[in-house]
C-alpha positions in Angstrom: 3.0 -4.9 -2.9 -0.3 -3.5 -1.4 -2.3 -6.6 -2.6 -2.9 -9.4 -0.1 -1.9 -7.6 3.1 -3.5 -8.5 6.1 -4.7 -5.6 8.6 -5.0 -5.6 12.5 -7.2 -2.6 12.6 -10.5 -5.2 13.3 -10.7 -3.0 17.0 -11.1 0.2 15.3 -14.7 1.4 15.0 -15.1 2.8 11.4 -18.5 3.8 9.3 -17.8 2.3 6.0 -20.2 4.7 3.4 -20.7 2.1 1.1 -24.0 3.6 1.4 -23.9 6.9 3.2 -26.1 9.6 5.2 -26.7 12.3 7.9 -28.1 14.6 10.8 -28.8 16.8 14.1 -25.1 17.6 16.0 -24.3 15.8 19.2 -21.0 16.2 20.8 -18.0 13.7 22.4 -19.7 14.1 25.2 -23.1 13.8 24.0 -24.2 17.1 24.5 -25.5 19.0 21.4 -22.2 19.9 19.0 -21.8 23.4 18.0 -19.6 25.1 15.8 -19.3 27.7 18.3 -19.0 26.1 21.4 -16.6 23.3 22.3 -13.2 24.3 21.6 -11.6 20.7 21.5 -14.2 18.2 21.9 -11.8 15.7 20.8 -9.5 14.1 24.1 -6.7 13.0 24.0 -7.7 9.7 24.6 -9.4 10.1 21.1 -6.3 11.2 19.6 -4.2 8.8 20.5 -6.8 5.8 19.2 -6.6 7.9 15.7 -3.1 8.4 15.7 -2.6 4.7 16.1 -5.4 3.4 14.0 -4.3 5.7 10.8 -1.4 3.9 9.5 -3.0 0.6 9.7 -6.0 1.9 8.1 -4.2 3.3 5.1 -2.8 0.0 4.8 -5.9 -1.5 4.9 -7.5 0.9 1.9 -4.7 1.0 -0.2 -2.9 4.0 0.7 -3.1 7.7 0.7 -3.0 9.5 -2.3 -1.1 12.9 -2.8 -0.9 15.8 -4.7 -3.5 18.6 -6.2 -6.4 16.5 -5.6 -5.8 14.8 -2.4 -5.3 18.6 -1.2 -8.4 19.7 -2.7 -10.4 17.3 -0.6 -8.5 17.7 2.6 -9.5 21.4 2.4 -13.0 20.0 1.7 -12.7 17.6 4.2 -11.8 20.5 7.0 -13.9 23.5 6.3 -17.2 20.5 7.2 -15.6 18.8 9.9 -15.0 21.9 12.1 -18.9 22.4 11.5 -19.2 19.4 13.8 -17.8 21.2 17.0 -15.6 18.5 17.8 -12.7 20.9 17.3 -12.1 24.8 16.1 -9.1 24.6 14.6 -8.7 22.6 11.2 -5.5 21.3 12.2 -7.0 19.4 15.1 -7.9 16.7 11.7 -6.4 14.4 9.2 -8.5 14.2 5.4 -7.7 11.6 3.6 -8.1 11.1 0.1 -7.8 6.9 -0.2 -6.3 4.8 -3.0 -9.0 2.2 -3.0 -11.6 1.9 -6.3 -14.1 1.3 -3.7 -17.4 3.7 -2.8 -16.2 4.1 0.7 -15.9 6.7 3.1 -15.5 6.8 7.2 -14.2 8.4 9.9 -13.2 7.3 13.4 -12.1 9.3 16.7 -8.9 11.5 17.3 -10.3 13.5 13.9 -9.4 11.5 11.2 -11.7 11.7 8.1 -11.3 9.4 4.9 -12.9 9.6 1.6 -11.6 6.9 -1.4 -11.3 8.1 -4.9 -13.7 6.0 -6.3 -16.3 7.8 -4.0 -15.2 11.1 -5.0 -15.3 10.2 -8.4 -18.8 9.4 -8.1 -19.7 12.9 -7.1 -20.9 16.3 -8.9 -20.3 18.6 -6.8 -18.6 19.6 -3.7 -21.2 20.3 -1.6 -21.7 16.4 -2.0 -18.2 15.9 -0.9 -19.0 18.0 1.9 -22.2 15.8 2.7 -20.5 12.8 2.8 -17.1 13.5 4.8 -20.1 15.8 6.8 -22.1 12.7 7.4 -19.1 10.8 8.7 -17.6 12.9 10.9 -21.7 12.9 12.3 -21.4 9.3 13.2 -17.5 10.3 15.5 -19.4 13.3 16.9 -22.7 11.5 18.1 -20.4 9.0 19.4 -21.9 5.9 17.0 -18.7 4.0 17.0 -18.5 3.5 20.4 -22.3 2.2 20.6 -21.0 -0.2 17.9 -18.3 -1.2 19.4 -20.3 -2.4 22.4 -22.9 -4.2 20.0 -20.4 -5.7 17.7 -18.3 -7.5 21.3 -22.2 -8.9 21.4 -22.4 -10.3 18.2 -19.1 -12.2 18.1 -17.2 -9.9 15.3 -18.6 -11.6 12.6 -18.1 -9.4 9.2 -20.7 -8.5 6.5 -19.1 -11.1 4.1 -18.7 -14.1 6.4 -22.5 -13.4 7.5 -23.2 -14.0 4.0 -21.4 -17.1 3.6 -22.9 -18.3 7.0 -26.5 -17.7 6.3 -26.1 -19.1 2.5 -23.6 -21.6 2.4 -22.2 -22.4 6.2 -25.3 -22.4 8.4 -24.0 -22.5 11.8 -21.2 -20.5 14.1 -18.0 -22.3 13.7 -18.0 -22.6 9.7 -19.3 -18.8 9.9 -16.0 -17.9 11.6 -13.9 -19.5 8.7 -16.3 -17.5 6.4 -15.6 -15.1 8.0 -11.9 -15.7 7.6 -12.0 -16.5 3.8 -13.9 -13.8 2.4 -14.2 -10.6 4.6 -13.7 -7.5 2.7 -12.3 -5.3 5.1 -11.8 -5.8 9.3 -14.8 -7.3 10.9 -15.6 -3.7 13.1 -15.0 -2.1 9.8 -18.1 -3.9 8.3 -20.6 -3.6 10.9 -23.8 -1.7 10.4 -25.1 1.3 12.2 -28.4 1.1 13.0 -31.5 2.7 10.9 -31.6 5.9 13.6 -27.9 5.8 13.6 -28.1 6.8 9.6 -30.6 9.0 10.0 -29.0 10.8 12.5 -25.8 11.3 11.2 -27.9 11.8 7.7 -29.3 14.8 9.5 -26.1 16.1 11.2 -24.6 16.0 7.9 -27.3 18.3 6.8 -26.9 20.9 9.4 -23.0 21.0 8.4 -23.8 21.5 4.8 -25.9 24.4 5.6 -23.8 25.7 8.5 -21.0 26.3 6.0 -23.2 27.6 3.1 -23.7 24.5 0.8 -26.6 23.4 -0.7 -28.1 20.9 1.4 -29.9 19.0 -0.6 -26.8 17.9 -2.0 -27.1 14.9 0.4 -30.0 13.5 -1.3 -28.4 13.6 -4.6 -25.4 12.0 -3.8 -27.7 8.8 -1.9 -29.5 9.0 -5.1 -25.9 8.2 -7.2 -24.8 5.8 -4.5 -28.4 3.7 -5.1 -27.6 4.3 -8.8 -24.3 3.1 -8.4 -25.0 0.0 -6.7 -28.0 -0.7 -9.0 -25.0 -0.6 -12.0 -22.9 -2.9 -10.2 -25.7 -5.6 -9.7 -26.2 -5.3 -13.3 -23.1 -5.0 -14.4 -22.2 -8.2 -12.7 -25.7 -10.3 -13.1 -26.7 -10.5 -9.5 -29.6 -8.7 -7.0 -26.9 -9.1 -4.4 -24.8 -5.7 -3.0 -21.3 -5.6 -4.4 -19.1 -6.8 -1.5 -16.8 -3.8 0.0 -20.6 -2.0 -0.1 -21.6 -4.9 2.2 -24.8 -3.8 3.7 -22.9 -1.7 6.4 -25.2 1.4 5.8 -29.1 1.0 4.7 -29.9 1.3 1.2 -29.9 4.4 0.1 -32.4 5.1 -2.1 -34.7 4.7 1.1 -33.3 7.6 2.3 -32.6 9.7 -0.6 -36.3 11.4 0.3 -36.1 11.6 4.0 -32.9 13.3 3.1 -34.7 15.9 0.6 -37.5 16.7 2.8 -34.9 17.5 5.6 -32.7 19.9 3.7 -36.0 21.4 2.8 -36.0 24.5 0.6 -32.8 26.2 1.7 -30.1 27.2 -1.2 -26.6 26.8 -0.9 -23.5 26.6 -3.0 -22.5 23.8 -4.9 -19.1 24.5 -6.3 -19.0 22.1 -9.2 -16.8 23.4 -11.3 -14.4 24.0 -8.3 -15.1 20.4 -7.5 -14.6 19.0 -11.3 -11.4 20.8 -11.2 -10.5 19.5 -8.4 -10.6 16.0 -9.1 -10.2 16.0 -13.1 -7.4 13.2 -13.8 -8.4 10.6 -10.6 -7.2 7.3 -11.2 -10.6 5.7 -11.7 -11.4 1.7 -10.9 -8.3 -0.7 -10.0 -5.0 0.9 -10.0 -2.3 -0.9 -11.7 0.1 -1.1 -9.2 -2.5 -3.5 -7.1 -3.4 -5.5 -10.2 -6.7 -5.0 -12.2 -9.5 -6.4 -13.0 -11.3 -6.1 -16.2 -14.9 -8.1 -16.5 -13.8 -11.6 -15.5 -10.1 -11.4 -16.0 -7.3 -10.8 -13.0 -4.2 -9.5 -13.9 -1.2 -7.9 -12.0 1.4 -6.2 -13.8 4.3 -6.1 -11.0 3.1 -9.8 -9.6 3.6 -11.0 -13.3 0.4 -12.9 -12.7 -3.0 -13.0 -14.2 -6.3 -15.5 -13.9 -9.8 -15.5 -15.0 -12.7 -16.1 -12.7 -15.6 -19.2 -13.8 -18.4 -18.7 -15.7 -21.0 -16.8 -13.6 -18.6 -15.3 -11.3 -17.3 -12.1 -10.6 -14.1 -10.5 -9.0 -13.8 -7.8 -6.9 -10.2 -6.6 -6.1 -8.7 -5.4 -2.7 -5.7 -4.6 -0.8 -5.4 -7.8 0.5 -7.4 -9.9 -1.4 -9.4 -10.4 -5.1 -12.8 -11.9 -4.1 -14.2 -14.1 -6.6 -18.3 -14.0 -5.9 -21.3 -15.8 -7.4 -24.2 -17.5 -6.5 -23.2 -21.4 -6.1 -19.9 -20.6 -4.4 -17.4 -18.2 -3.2 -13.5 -17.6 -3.6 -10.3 -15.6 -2.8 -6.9 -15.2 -4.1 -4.2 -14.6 -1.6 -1.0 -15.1 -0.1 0.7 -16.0 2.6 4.1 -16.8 4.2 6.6 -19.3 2.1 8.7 -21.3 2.9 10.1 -23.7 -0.3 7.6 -26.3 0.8 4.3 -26.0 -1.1 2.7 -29.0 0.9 3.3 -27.3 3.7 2.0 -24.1 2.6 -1.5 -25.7 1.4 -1.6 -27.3 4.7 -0.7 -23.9 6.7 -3.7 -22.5 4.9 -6.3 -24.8 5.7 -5.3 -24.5 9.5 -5.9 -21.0 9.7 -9.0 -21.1 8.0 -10.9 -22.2 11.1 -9.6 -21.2 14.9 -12.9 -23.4 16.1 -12.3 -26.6 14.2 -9.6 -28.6 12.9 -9.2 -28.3 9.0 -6.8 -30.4 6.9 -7.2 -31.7 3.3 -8.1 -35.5 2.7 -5.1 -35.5 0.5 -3.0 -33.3 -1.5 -2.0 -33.5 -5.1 0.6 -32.3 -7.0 0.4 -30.6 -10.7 1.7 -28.3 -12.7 -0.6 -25.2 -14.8 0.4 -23.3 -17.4 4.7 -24.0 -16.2 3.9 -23.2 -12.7 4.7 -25.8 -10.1 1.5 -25.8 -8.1 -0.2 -28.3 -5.1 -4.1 -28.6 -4.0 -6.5 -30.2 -1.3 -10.1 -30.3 -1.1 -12.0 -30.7 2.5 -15.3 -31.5 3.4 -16.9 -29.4 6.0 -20.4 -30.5 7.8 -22.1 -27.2 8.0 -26.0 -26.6 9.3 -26.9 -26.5 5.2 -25.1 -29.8 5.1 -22.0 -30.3 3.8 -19.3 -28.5 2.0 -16.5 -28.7 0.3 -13.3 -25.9 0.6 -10.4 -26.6 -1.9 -6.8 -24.4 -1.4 -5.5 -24.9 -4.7 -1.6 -23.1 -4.2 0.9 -22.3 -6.9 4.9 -21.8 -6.2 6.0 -18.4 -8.3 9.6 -18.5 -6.6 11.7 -20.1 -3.8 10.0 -17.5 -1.7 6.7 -16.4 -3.5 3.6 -18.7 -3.7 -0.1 -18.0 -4.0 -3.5 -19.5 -3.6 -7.2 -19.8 -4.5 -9.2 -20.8 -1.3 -13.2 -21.4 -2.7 -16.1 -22.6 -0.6 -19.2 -24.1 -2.7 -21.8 -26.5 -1.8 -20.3 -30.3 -1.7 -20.0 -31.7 -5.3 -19.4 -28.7 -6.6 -16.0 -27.6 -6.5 -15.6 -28.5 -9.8 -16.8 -25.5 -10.9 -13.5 -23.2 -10.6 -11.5 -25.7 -12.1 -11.3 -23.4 -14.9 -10.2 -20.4 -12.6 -7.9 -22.8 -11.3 -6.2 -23.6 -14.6 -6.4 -20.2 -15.8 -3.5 -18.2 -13.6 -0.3 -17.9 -15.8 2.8 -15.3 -15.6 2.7 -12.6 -18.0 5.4 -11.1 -20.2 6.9 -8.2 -19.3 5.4 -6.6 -22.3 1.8 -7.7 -21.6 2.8 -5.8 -18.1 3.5 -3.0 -19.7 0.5 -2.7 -21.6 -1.5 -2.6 -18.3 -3.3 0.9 -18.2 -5.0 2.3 -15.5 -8.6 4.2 -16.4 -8.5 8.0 -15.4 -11.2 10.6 -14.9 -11.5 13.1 -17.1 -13.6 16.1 -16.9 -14.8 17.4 -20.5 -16.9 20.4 -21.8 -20.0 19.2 -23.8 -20.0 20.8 -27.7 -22.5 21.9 -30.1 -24.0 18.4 -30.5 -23.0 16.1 -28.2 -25.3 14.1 -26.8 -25.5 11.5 -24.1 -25.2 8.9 -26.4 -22.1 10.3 -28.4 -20.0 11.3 -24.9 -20.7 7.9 -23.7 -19.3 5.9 -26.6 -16.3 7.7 -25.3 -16.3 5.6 -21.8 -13.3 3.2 -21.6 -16.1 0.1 -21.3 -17.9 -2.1 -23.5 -20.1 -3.1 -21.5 -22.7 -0.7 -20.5 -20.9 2.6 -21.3 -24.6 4.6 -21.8 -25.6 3.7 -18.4 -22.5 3.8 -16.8 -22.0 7.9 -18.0 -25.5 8.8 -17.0 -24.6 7.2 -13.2 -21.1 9.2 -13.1 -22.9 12.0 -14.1 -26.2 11.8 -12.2 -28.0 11.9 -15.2 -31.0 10.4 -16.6 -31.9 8.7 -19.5 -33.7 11.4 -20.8 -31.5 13.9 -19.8 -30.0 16.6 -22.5 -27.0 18.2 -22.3 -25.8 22.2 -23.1 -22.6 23.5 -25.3 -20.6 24.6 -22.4 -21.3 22.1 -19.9 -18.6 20.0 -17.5 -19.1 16.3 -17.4 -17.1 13.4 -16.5 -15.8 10.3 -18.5 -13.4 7.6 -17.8 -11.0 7.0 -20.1 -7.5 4.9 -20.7 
């Protein structure tokens, strides 16, 4: 099962696109790249970091996918990179097209290049694929990770998510690290920002691919433009100003770059391919994939777990690989596992020591229930913290002699109250309610004599928002007409 696993890859040095960009071409060595020049830029030092780093990453993102369209974006994903002068030969790197329903992309040394399919489905074109797995492999070839690595041994490791839960709920270093701990997203390197002229530069670099291989370059401001769209949705969607989670804020927004990007790629043409590109990724699993559980609005619900649960009022879920964050603004959550061993005491216990590695945590007491049939054990704690005190419950339920799972929720003290609900909610499923479980798909569609934006978008697989939802796939505006004969995107069941 892909949800819940823990990763080791926290050393590995990764730029996490949540919010991507580009520019000018500096080498291993940190002399200017060229596509002509360097014949293998990447050492075998580099190679061997990759090599070893891969496995654990696709772990960590939830796999690589295969087939037609996972080959279309490898050859994508080679024809920019080599425009990096890291490497001539196309074999000397690995494109991966990523499982994950996340708007992530990275890279990291040895030549390894990753895109998700929830990014890709985002695009119009593949000249904006280009830009993006461009703009990555800028960051490996102007040697950014390393720089990051050095200032990220300074600031202690602490991830995007735990910051969040330090500065808002936790307040000072020790409950930061069990923030930390709780909710990160993703390995704590894997989260760390770049700096502003870190962006900008590989922004630009990812320019100069784009036009070294003959795309459009001014596809990299239109895909910042859909990522800032994007993100806008999301905050919408889910009634908050803050950034979706696994976006973090590990790049700068990019709508403040979408111009700087523009005005760099100036008034040189290119080719876009979008109809190549629409082909190439028509029928993408779109959103959560089934086989890692889905969520849909507040609900949770796992098909091959048998499991399902529905976040509080005012909450929100975001799934991942090892984890379903449950988010919102008085208090945050995750649903997990961990090791069993028939005692579910002992498990509630086990989880509240490894919360913390810089202070002691055990439950005042623990009490022992039963929801919905399921055999199930909680404890609360109360932390001091710089904002004063809080209050961290592991509520645990016992699905087999082997198989148990647990809520752990931080909120200010008083308040835990509030995921009662969430608490009492989880409940097996039939094996026909499994079976109903659909995954949403991409689909590209030609627009007809009078089709409007309106029309397609009733078509969108969501009830909420589906008008402004189509426009962002698209990167359309609302007042923006459509032609008989033209490709767009829906999502559909």
């Amino acid at each position: 099962m892909p949800l819940f696993r823990r990763s080791r890859a926290a050393f590995l040095t990764v730029s996490v696109i949540a919010m991507s960009s580009l520019p000018a071409c500096v080498s291993q060595t940190g002399s200017p790249a060229s596509a002509q020049g360097a014949t293998q830029a990447i050492s075998a030092a580099d190679k061997k970091q990759g090599a070893e780093a891969h496995p654990q990453l696709l772990q960590e993102f939830g796999g690589a996918m295969t087939g037609a369209q996972a080959t279309y974006v490898e050859t994508v994903g080679k024809n920019i990179a080599i425009q990096s002068g890291l490497s001539n030969a196309r074999g000397d790197f690995t494109v991966t097209l990523l499982n994950s329903p996340v708007n992530n992309a990275f890279a990291i040394p040895g030549g390894y290049v990753y895109v998700t399919r929830q990014l890709a489905a985002l695009m119009n074109n593949e000249a904006e694929l280009a830009g993006v797995l461009g703009h990555e492999v800028g960051h490996v070839a102007a040697r950014h990770a390393a720089k990051r690595e050095s200032q990220a041994t300074r600031n202690s490791l602490l991830g995007a998510l735990g910051s969040i839960l330090s500065g808002a709920l936790l307040g000072n270093s020790a409950l930061g690290q069990l923030g930390q701990q709780i909710f990160s997203t993703g390995s704590q390197l894997l989260t760390l920002k770049y700096s502003r002229g870190q962006e900008t530069e590989a922004d630009n670099l990812g320019i100069t691919y784009l036009q070294r291989a003959g795309y459009d370059p001014r596809a990299m401001s239109t895909v910042l433009q859909s990522l800032a769209n994007q993100n806008a949705l999301d905050a919408s969607v889910k009634g908050t100003t803050n950034q979706v989670p696994e976006w973090a804020s590990t790049h700068p927004d990019p709508a403040s770059r979408v111009r700087a990007a523009l005005t760099r790629a100036g008034n040189t043409t290119g080719r876009t391919n979008r109809d190549t590109f629409l082909a190439g990724i028509n029928g993408l699993t779109y959103g959560d994939d089934p086989a890692q559980g889905i969520v849909d609005g507040s609900s949770f619900v796992h098909p091959a777990l048998r499991l399902a649960f529905r976040a509080p009022n005012g909450f929100y879920l975001v799934n991942g690989t090892r984890a379903v964050s449950i988010s919102g603004q008085s208090g945050k959550g995750e649903f997990s596992t961990a090791a069993y061993s028939g005692n579910l005491e002992n498990y509630v216990r086990s989880v509240f020591t490894k919360l913390s590695s810089q202070q002691q945590l055990a439950p005042a007491t623990l009490e022992r229930t039963t929801v919905n049939g399921i055999p199930a054990v909680y404890g609360t704690a109360r932390v001091n913290s710089g904002n004063g005190q809080v209050d961290v419950v592991v509520f645990a339920y016992e699905f087999g002699p082997q198989q148990a799972y647990h809520f752990t929720t931080i909120s200010q003290a008083g308040q835990a109250s509030q995921f009662d609900t969430m608490f009492r909610s989880i409940r097996r499923i039939s094996a026909t309610e499994a079976s109903a479980v659909k995954p949403r798909r991409l689909s590209v569609v030609t627009v007809k004599s009078g089709d409007t934006v309106e029309s397609l978008a009733k078509r969108m697989a969501y009830t909420d928002q589906p008008l402004q939802r189509f426009l962002v796939l698209n990167g359309l505006s609302s007042g923006s007409r459509l032609v008989a004969g033209q490709k767009v995107k829906l999502v559909v069941y």
